[in-house]
C-alpha positions as CSV (number, residue, x, y, z in Angstrom):
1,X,142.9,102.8,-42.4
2,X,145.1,101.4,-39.4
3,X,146.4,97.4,-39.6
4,X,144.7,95.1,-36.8
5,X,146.2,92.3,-35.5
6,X,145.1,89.3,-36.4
7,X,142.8,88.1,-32.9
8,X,142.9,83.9,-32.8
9,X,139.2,82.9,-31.8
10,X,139.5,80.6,-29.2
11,X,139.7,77.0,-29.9
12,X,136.7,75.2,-29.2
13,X,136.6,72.9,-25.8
14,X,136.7,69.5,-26.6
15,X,133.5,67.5,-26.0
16,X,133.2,65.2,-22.6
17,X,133.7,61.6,-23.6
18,X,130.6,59.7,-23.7
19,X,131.5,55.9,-23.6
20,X,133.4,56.0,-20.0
21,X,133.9,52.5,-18.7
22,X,130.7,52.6,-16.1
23,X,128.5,53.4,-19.2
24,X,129.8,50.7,-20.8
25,X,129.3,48.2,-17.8
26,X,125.5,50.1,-17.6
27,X,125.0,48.8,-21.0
28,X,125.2,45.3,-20.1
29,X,122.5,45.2,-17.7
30,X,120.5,47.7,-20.1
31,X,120.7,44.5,-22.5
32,X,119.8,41.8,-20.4
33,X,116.5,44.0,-18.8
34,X,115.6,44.7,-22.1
35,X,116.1,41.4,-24.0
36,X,114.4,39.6,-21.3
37,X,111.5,42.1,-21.1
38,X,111.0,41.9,-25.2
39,X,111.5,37.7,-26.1
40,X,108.2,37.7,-23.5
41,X,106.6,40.9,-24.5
42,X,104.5,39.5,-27.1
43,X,104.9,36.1,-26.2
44,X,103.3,36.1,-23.0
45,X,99.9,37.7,-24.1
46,X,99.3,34.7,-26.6
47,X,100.6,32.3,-23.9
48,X,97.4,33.3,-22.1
49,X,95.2,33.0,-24.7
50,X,96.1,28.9,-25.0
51,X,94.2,28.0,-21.8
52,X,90.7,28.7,-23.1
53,X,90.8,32.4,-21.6
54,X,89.9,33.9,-24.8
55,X,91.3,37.4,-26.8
56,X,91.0,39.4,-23.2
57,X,94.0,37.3,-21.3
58,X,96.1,39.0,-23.5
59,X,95.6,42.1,-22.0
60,X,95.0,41.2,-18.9
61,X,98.6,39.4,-19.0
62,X,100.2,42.6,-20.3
63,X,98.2,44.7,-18.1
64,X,99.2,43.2,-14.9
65,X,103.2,43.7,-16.2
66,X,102.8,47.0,-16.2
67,X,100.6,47.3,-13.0
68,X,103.2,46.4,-10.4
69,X,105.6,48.4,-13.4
70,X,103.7,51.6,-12.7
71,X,103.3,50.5,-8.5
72,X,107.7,49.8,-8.1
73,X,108.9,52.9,-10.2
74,X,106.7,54.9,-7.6
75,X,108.7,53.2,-4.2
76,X,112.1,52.8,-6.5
77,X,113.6,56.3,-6.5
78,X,113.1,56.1,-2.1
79,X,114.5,52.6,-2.1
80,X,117.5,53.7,-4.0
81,X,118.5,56.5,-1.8
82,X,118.2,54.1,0.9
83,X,120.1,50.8,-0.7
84,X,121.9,52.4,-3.5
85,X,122.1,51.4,-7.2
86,X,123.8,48.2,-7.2
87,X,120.9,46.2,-4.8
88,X,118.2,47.7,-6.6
89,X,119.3,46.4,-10.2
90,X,120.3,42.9,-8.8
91,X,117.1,42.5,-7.4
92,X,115.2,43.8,-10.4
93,X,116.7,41.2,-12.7
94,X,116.1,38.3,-10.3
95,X,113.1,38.9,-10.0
96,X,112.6,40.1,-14.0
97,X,114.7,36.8,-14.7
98,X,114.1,33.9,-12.7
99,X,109.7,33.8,-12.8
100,X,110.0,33.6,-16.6
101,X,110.6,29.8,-15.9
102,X,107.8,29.6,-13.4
103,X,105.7,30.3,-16.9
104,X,106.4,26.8,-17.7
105,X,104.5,25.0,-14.8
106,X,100.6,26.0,-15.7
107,X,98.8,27.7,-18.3
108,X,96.1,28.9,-16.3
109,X,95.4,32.6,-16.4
110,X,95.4,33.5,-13.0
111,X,99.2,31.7,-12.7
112,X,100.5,33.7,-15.6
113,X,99.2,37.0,-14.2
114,X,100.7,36.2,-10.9
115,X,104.1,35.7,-13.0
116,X,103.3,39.2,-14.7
117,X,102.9,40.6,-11.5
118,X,106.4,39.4,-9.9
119,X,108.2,40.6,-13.4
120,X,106.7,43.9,-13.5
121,X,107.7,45.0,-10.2
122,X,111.5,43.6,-11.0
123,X,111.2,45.7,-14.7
124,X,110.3,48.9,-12.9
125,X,113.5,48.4,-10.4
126,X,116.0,47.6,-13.5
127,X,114.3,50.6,-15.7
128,X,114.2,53.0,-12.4
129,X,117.5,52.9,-10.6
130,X,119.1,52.3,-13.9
131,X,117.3,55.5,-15.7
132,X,119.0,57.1,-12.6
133,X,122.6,55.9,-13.4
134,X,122.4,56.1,-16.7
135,X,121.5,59.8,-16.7
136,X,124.3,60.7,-14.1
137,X,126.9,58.9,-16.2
138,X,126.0,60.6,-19.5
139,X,127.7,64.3,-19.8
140,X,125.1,67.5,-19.3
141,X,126.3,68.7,-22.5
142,X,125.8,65.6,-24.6
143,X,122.6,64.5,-23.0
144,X,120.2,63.8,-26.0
145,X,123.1,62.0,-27.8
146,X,123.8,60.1,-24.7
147,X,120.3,59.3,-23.7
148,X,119.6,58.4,-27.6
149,X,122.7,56.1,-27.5
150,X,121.1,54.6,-24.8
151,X,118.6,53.9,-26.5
152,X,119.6,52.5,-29.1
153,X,121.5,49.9,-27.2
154,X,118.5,48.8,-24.9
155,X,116.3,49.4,-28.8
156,X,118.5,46.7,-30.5
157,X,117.3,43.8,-28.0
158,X,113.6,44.7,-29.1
159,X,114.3,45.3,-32.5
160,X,115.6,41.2,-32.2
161,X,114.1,40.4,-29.7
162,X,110.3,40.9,-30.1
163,X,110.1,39.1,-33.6
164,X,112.1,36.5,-32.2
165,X,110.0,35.3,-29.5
166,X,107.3,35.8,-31.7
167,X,109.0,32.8,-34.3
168,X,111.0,30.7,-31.4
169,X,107.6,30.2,-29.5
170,X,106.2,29.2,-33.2
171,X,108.7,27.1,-34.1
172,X,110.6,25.8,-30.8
173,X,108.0,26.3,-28.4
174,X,106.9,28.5,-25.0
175,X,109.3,27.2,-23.0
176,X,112.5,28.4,-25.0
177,X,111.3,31.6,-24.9
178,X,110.8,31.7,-21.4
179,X,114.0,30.4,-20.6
180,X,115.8,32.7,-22.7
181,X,114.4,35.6,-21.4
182,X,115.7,34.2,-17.7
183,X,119.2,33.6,-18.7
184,X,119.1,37.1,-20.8
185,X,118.0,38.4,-17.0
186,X,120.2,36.9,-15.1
187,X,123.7,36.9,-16.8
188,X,123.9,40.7,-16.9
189,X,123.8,40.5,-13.2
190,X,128.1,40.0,-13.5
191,X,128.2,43.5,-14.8
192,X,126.2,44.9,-11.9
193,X,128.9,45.1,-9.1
194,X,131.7,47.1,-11.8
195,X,128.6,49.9,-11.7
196,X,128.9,53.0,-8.7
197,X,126.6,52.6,-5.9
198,X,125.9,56.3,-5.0
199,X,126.6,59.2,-7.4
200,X,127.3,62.4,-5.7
201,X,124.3,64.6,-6.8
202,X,124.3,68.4,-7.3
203,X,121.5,70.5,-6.6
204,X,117.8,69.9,-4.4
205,X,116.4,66.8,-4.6
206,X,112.9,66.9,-6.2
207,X,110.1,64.7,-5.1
208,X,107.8,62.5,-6.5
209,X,104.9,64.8,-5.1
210,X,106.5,67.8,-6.3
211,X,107.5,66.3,-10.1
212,X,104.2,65.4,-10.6
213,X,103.2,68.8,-9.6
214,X,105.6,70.4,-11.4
215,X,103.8,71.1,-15.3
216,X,107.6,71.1,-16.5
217,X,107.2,67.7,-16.0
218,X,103.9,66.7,-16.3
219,X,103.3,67.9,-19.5
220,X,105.9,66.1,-21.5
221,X,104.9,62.6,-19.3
222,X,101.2,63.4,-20.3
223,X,102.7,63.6,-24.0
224,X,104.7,60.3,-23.9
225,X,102.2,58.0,-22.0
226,X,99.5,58.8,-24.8
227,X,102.0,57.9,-27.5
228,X,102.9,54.6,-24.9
229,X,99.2,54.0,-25.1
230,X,99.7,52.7,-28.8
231,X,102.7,51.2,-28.2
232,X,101.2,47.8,-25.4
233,X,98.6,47.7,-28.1
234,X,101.0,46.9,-31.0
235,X,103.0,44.6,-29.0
236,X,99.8,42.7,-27.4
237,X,97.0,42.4,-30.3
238,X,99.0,42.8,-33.5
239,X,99.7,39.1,-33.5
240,X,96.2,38.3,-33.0
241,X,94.2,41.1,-35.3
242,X,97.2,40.6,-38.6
243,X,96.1,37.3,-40.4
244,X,99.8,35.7,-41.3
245,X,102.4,35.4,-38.8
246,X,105.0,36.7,-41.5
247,X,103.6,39.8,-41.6
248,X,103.1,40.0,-37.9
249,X,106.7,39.5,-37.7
250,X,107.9,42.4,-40.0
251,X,105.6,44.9,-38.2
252,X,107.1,43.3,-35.4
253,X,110.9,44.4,-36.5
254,X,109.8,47.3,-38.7
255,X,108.2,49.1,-35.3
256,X,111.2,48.8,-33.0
257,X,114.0,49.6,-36.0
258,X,112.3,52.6,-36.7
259,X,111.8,53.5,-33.1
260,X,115.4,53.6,-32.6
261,X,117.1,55.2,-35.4
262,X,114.3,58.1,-34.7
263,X,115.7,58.2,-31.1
264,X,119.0,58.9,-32.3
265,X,118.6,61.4,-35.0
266,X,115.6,63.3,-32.1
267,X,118.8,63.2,-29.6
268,X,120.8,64.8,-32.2
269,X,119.2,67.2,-33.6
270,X,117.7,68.1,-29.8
271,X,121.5,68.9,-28.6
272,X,122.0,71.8,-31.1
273,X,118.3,73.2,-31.2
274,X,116.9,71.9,-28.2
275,X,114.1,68.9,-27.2
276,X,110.7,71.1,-27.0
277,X,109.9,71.5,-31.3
278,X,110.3,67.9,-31.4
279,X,107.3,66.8,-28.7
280,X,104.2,67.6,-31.0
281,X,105.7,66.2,-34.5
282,X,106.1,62.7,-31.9
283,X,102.7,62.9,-30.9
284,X,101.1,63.6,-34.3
285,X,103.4,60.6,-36.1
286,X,102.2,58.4,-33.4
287,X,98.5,58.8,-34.1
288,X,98.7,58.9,-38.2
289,X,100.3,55.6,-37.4
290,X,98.2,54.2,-34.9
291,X,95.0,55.4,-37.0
292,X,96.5,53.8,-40.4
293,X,96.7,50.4,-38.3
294,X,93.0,50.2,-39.0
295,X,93.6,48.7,-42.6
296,X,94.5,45.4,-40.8
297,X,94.2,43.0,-44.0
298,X,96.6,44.7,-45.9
299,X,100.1,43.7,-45.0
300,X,101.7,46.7,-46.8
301,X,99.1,49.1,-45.0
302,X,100.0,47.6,-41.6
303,X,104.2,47.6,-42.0
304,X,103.9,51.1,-43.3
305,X,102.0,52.0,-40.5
306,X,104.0,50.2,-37.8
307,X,106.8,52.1,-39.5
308,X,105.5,55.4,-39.0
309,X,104.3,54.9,-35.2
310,X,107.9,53.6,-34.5
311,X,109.4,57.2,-36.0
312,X,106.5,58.9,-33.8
313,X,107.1,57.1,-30.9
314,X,110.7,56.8,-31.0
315,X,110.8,61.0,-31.1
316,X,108.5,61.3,-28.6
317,X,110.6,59.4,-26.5
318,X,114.4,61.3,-26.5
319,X,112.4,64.6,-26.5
320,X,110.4,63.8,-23.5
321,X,113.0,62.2,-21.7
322,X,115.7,65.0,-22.6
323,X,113.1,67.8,-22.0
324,X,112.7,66.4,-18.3
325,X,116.2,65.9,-17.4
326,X,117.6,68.9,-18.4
327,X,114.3,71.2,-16.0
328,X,116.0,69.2,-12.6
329,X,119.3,69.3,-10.9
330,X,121.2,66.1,-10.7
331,X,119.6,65.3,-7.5
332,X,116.2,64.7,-8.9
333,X,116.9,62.9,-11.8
334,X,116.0,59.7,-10.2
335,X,112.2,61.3,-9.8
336,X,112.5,61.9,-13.6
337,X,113.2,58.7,-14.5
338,X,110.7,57.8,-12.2
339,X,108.0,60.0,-14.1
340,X,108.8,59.0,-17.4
341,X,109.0,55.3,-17.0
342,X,105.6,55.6,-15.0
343,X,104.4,57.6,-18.1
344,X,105.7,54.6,-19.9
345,X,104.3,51.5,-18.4
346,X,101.1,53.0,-17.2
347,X,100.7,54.1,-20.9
348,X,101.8,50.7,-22.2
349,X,99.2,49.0,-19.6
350,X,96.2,50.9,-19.5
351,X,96.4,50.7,-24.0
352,X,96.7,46.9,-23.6
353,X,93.4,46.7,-21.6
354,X,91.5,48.8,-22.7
355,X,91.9,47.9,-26.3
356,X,91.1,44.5,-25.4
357,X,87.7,45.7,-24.2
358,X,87.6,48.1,-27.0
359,X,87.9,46.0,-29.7
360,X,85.9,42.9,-28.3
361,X,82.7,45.8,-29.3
362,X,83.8,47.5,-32.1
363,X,86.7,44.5,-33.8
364,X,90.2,45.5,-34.4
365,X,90.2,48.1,-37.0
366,X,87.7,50.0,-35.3
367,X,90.0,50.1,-32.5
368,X,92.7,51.0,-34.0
369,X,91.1,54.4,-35.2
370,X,89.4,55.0,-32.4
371,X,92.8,54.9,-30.6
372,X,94.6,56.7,-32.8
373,X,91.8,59.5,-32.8
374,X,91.7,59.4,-29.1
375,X,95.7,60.4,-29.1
376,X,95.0,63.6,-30.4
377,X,93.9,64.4,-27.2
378,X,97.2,65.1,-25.9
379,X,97.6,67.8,-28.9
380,X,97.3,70.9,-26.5
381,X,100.1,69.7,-24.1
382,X,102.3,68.5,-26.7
383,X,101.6,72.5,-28.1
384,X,102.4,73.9,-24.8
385,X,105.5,72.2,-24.1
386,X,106.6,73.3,-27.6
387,X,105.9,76.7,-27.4
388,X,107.4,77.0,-23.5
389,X,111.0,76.0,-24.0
390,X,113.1,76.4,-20.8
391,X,116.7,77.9,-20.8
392,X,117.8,74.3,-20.7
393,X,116.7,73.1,-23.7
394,X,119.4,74.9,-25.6
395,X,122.4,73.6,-24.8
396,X,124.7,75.9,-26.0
397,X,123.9,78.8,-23.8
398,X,123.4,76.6,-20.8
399,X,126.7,76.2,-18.0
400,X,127.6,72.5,-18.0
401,X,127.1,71.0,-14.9
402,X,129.2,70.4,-12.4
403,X,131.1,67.1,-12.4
404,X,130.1,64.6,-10.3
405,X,131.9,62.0,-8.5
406,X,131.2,58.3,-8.0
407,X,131.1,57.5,-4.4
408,X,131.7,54.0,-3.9
């Protein structure tokens, strides 16, 4: 038996750092969009309903937000390879910011849509060009931690935030709400000019034409704007089909809590065994919870099940996301966030409106099951993308990416 010598594995290459300074300074204009997208989110629906409109102004109000939503993340990835980063986010949160104040001057429905309308389009520039950023900031080989840090940063403003404009518009009135979602808006503009402009992208740039093409893509979008579905409808008609605004409240904080801490431990646990197994457990938590919103007079029953869609729908949301990213080059992550956010909104939108005309037939609870049955549509899908992982999924076998400068 001969000796040896002892061999010294290698020692392990430290990990990228994730908080860099422009991350950081990305953060504070992820706050403001989504602190002044959340104090109105729920607010604004039941604004409309005060001027004789009835139940169906409250989608329509959320509805049109996520029209022009859905209509500026299409133009936004073109107009940010044409103006950079820096105009499209001030833009976005003037014009996210400063029509929250036109609110205050009429309650008539057609006014408030026409508010909605201006918002939305300044929403899907902020979420857009800074999806964009954010992803080319955030190291290849930390990505679902990154993105689920993210997250949680732009979750804690709705986990706040949505309760709280539900109880400041009870108890101080409309118009604090409105102007705290302006200021919110408009302050995180400072941060905005510390940001890079371009980032030096690797790779082919991918279209939008092509991404929606591609079923790489599709298919996890597909996923995630069924589970958004759910989502406009909690944040629209729970106030108005839950009897007690306390309970309405706790939903209202349980949903978005849950939502988050599910995004970080998806991001995780995606980073070691990859994004894919991840996409059908989202879509199946998001129904049971959507379906169990049925049993609207219990307040347990609805908490529980708010609970349980948040978990859903915050998986669904890091796996989706991650899964796109990591099937592009650099270059086309712009159409990715693109995609996903238009999986998003439209999602969000298209629930809100059609569960208004849903459950004006059939009354909430009704709805609610119908809806939740109706997710289960997007089963086969969510099956495919689990079963089809690509190479990229698995970070640990995959080369990191090049690094990529910030060009000023």
């Amino acid at each position: 038996m001969t000796d040896t010598p002892d061999a010294k594995s290698p020692a392990p290459l430290p990990r990228p750092p994730l908080l860099t300074r422009p991350l950081l300074l990305r953060f504070v204009s992820v706050l403001g969009t989504s602190t002044s997208f959340y104090l109105l989110l729920s607010v604004v629906p039941a604004y409309a309903t005060t001027g004789g409109a009835g139940d169906g102004a409250a989608g329509l109000a959320t509805g049109a937000l996520m029209l022009t939503t859905v209509v500026g993340e299409l133009a936004t990835p073109a107009l940010v390879g044409r103006y950079g980063y820096r105009v499209l986010l001030v833009v976005g949160l003037v014009l996210l910011g400063a029509p929250a104040l036109a609110l205050t001057v009429s309650r008539d429905l057609w006014w408030i849509v026409g508010v909605c309308l201006v918002r939305g389009l300044g929403f899907a520039f902020t979420v857009v060009a800074g999806g964009a950023l954010t992803a080319s900031l955030i190291p290849a080989e930390r990505r679902g931690e990154g993105l689920a840090l993210v997250g949680i940063v732009g979750g804690l403003p709705s986990l706040v935030a949505l309760p709280l404009g539900v109880w400041l518009a009870e108890h101080a009135g409309y118009g604090v709400v409105f102007a705290a979602g302006a200021v919110a808006a408009l302050a995180a503009i400072l941060a905005v000019p510390g940001l890079p402009d371009r980032i030096e992208a690797s790779g082919r740039p991918v279209g939008m034409a092509e991404g929606l093409r591609t079923a790489g893509l599709r298919r996890p979008a597909v996923v995630f704007a069924v589970t958004a579905l759910a989502a406009g409808i909690v944040v629209t008609f729970l106030p108005l089909a839950v009897p007690g605004s306390a309970t309405v409240a706790v939903a209202l904080l349980v949903q978005p809590a849950t939502t988050t801490l599910a995004r970080w431990v998806a991001g995780r646990r995606g980073d070691r065994h990859g994004a894919g197994g991840l996409v059908l457990p989202g879509l199946l938590l998001s129904a049971a919870g959507t379906l169990m919103m049925a049993l609207t007079g219990s307040a347990v029953a609805v908490v529980v099940a708010v609970g349980v869609f948040g978990v859903g729908f915050g998986i669904a949301q890091n796996a989706t996301l991650t899964l796109m990213y990591a099937r592009v080059p650099a270059a086309g992550y712009g159409t990715v966030s693109a995609l996903w956010n238009l999986a998003y909104d439209a999602g969000m939108g298209t629930g809100a409106v059609a569960f208004g005309w849903l459950a004006a037939g059939t009354g909430y609870p009704w709805a609610f099951a119908l809806t939740g049955v109706a997710m289960l549509t997007a089963v086969l899908p969510a099956r495919h993308t689990h079963r089809a992982p690509t190479r990229a999924d698995t970070p640990r076998t995959s080369a990191p990416a090049p690094p990529r400068a910030p060009l000023k």
